[in-house]
C-alpha distance (Angstrom), angle and dihedral (degrees) to the residues before:
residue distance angle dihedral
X1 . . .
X2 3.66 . .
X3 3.99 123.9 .
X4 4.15 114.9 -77.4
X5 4.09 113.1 -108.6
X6 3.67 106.2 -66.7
X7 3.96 92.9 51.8
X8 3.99 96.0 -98.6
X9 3.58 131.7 134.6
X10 4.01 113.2 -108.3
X11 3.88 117.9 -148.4
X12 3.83 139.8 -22.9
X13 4.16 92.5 -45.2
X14 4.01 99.6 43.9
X15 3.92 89.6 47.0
X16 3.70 90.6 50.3
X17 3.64 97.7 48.6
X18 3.99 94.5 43.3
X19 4.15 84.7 47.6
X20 4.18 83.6 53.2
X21 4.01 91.6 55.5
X22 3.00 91.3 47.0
X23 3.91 105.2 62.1
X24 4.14 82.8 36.8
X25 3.43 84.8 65.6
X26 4.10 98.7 46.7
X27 4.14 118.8 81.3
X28 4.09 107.1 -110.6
X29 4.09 81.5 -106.7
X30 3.85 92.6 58.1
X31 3.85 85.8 45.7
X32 3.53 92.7 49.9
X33 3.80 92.3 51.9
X34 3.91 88.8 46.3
X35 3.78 89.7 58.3
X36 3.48 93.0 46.7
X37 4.24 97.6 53.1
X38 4.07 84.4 41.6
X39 3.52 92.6 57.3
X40 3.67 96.3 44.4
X41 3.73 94.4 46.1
X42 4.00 85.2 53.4
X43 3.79 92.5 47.2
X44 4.01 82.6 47.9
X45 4.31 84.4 54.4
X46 3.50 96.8 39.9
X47 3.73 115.8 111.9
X48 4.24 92.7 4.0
X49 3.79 85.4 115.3
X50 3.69 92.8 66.1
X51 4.25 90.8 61.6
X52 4.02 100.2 44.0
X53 3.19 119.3 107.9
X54 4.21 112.3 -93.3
X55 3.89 105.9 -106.0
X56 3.86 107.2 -137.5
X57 4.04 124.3 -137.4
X58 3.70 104.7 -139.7
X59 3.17 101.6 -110.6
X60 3.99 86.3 64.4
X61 3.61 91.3 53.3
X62 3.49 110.8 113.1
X63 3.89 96.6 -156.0
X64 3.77 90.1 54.0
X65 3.85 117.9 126.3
């Protein structure tokens, strides 16, 4: 499937494949470094969930009618 008008990848499959070409076209020492800042930005992310604020469904809302 090629890209949609505008040259972007559409959905799950496109984004994949456009990801793919991507680290084809990096040196194994630029993908190496990639890695590396992607797995420190994750470490970075890791555990955040646990101190935002709980979302409530409505029909946990207290203040609901």
């Amino acid at each position: 499937m090629a890209p949609e008008e505008g040259g972007f990848p559409r959905g799950y499959d496109g984004h994949r494949r456009d990801q793919a070409r991507m680290g084809l076209r990096l040196t194994p020492l630029q993908r190496l470094r990639w890695l590396e800042e992607t797995m420190d930005a994750l470490r970075r992310w890791r555990g955040l969930a646990r101190h935002a604020p709980s979302a409530r469904l409505p029909e946990e809302d207290p203040n609901a009618p």
